[in-house]
N, C-alpha and C positions, 0 to 999 in steps of 0.2 A: 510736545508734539511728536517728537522725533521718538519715544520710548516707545511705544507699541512697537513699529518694528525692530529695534536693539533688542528687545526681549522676544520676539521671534527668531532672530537669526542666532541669539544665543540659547534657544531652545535646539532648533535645529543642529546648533552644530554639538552640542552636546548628544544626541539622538546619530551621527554620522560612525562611521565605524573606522576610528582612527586609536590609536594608540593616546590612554589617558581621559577617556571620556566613558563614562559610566556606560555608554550602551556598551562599549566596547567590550569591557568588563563582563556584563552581563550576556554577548555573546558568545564568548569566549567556553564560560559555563553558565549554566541556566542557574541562577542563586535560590529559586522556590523550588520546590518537591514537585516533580510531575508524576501522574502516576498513569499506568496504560493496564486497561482490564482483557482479559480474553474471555468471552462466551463459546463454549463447546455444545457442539448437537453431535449428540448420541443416538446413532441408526440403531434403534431396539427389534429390527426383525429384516438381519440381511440374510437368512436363512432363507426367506421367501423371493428373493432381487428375480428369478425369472417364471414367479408366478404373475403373470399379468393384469392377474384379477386382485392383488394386494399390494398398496402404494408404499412404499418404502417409507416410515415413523420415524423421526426423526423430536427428542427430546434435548431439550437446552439444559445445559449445565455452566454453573459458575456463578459471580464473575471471581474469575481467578487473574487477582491485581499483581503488579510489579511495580514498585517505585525506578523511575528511570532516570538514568543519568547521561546529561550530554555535554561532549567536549571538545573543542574545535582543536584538531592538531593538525603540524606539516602545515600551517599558514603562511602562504607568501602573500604581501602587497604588492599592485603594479602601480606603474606613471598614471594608467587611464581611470584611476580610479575605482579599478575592482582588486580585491581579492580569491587568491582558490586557497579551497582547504579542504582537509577531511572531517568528517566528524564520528567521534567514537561515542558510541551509544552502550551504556551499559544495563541490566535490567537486575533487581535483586526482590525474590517472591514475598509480598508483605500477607501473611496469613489471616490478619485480622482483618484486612479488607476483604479477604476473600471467603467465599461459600466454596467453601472445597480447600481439597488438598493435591500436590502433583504426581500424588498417587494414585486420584482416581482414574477408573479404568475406561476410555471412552473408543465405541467401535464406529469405524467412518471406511469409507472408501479408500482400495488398495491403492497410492498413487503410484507406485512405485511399476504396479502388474496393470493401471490405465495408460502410465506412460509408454511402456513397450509396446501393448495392444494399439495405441494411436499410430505410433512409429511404423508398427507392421503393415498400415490400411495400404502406401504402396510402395511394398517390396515385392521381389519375385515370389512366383511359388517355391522354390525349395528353399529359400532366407524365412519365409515363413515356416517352413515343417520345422526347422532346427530351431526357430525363437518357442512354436509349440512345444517342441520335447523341452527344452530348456523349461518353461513356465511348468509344465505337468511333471517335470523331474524334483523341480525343485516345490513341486506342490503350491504353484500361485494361486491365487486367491483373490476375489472380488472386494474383500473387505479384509479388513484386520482389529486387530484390539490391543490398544498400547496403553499406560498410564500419560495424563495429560502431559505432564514434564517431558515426556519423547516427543508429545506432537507439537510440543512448540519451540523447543531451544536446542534441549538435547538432541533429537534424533534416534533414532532406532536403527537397528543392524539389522538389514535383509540377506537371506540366502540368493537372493534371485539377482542382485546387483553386485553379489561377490562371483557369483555364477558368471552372468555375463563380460564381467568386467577380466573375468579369466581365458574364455572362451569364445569372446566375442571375435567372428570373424563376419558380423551381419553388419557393422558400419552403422549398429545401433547405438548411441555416444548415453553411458546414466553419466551424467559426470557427478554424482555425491557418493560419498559411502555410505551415508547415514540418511535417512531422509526423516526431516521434522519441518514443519512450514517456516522456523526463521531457524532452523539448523546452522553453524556457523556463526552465526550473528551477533550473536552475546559477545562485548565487547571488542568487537571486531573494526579495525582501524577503515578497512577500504571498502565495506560490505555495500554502504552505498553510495559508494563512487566517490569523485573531485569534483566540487561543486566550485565556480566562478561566478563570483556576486559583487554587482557594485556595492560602491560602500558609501554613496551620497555625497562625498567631498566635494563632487562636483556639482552635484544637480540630488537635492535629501530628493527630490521624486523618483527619482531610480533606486533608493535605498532597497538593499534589497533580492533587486530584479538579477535572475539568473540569466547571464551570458554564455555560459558552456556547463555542460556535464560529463566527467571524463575528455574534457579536452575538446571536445563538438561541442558545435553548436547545435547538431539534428542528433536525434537519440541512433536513427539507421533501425526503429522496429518498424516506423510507419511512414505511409510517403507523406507529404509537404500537403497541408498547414500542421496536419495531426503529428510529425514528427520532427517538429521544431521545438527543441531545451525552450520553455516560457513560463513566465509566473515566477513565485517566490517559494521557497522551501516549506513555507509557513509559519516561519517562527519569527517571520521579520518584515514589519511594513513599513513604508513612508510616513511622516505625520499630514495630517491633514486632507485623513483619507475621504473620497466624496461617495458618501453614505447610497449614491443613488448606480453609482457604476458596481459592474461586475468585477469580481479579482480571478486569477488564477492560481493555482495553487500545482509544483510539480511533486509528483508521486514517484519513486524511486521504484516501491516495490511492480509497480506497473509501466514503468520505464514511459510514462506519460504525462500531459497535464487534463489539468480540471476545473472549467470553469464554475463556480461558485455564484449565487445572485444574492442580492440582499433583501433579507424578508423579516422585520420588526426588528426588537432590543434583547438583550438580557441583561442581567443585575449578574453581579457578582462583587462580594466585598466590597460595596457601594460606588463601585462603579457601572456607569452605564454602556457598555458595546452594543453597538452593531453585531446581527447575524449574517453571517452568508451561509447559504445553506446548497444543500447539492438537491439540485430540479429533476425535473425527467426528461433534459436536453444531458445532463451530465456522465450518464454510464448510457445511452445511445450510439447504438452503431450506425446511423444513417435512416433507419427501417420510419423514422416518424423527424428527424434533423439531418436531411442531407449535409450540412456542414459537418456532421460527424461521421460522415462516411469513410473517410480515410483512415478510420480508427478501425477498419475490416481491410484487411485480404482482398482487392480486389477481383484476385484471381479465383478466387470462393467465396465470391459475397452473399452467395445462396447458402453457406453453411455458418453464415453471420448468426447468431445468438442474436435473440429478439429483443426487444428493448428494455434497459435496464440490470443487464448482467454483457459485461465483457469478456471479453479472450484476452489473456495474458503469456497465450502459450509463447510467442517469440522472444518475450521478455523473460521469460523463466525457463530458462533450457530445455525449452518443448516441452513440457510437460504439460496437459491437457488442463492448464485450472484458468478458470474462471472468477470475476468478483464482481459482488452486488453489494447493493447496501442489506443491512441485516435484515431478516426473514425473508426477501428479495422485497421489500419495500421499495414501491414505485417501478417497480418490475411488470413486465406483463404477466398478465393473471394465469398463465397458463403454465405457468414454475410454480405458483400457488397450489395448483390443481392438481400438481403430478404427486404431489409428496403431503403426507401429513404432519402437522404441527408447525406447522408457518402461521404466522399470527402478526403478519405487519400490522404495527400502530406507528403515526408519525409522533405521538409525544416520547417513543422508548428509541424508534429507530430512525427518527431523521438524521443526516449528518450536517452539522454546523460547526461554522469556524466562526467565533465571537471575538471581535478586535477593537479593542478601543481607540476609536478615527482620528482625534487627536493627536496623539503620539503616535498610533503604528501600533498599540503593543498588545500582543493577542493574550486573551483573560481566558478563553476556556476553544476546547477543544471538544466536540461531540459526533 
């Protein structure tokens, strides 16, 4: 009579993140192969960027895979039941996964010469003539052309960020020397941040659940509900999760969270998960989900990006970027329209996170 529950609470605590129990283990390091792909779009005619009459082409390339490795260090335990830690994420190029190599040559937008140009819209008039001569001294440029390996890990050396960074008396801050979109990152202990997570000891339904980020509990990019630390890393849920509620999920790289909804199964090595997938409530800035308002500026909410691609600029040292899900899938149609070779389909570009509800334990990442 009594064994149904013995054997849940001996599942459970096996699943808690305690020293000497297998999840622990497997938090600690991830014991399967993950692997993380990059797709590159190549601008094939930024030659034309202020002919009006010619949409800016844009070709995909790759996928160019990394097997990735993840490592929990600097873990402290507390009384209340959570842990902080860092995690070191490492990436190493697997070629046979990939269509390409990191040498091919992919040409995209200057961000280095959009950064300053956003920075300038309001400075004085003569902060602006000196950022001008600065840009046309050092011959900036709307676009560039690097091999894929600079644009994602390594980084690239600019003249116009060793310029300013010499010269700079405009109060215009580059803080990188290299600019690559995870520059620095590669095995990098702090990159994102001190996470504080219960550990289920007390209650496996919190397993998990982020209590602070860097030490807060609000991130400080957005006001309140939007910049409250919530949800889970992703790599860690409760068991006996209910197949019919929403989860959240928080994003580092977007100094945010994400609400996720659940939409059918998938299989994976005979197991069956749940999906959550990301809706068109989830990269909404308010314009169609007033609950996602607080994810804009309110002081510029007329310059809020339309639904389905965000601003990430506070979160990434001003720098003017943006993210959607791939082709801007579930975007407004009017980011389709501007550019060539967008080709949103939901079987290549939905984003889903597939968790097996049971256990907690996520089977695939898409």
């Amino acid at each position: 009579v009594f064994w149904p529950g013995i054997a849940d609470n001996l599942v459970e605590d096996g699943l808690t993140l305690k020293p000497g129990t297998d999840a622990y283990e497997s938090w600690l390091e991830a014991p399967i192969p993950i692997y993380l792909s990059f797709y590159m779009f190549n601008w094939t005619n930024p030659e034309d960027i202020r002919n009006p009459n010619i949409k800016p082409n844009f070709v995909e390339m790759g996928p160019y895979t990394f097997l990735e490795k993840h490592k929990k260090e600097n873990y402290t335990f507390y009384d209340n039941a959570t842990v902080a830690y860092y995690e070191r994420r490492t990436w190493f190029f697997d070629p046979e996964k990939s269509n390409g190599t990191l040498d091919d040559m992919v040409t995209a937008a200057h961000a280095i010469t959009a950064t300053v140009a956003d920075e300038m819209r309001n400075q004085r008039k003569i902060v602006k003539k000196i950022i001008n001569f600065m840009l046309n001294y050092e011959g900036g440029k709307l676009y560039v052309t690097k091999p894929v390996g600079e644009w994602i890990f390594d980084g690239y050396q600019d003249n116009i960020t060793d310029f300013l960074n010499l010269f700079n008396t405009t109060k215009i801050d580059i803080p990188y020397k290299r600019f690559g979109w995870l520059a620095d990152r590669n095995e990098s202990l702090t990159y994102d941040g001190l996470f504080t997570i219960h550990t289920g000891t007390d209650d496996i339904s919190n397993l998990g659940r982020l209590t602070h980020w860097n030490g807060k509990s609000e991130t400080g990019f957005y006001d309140k509900p939007c910049g409250v630390v919530n949800g889970t890393t992703g790599d860690l849920f409760p068991p006996k999760m209910n197949v019919n509620d929403e989860i959240t999920i928080f994003a580092t790289d977007a100094c945010r969270f994400m609400n996720l909804r659940p939409r059918g199964t998938f299989e994976n090595h005979g197991l069956t998960a749940t999906k959550w997938v990301g809706t068109e409530e989830t990269l909404d800035s308010g314009e169609n989900y007033p609950n996602q308002a607080c994810f804009c500026d309110s002081e510029r909410f007329d310059e809020c990006p339309k639904t389905g691609v965000v601003e990430c600029k506070a979160c990434r040292d001003k720098a003017p970027i943006y993210s959607s899900f791939p082709h801007f899938y579930l975007a407004d149609q009017s980011y389709v329209n501007a550019v060539s070779g967008m080709k949103p389909e939901k079987e290549k570009h939905e984003f889903f996170l597939a968790v097996e509800p049971i256990t907690g334990v996520p089977v695939q990442v898409h």
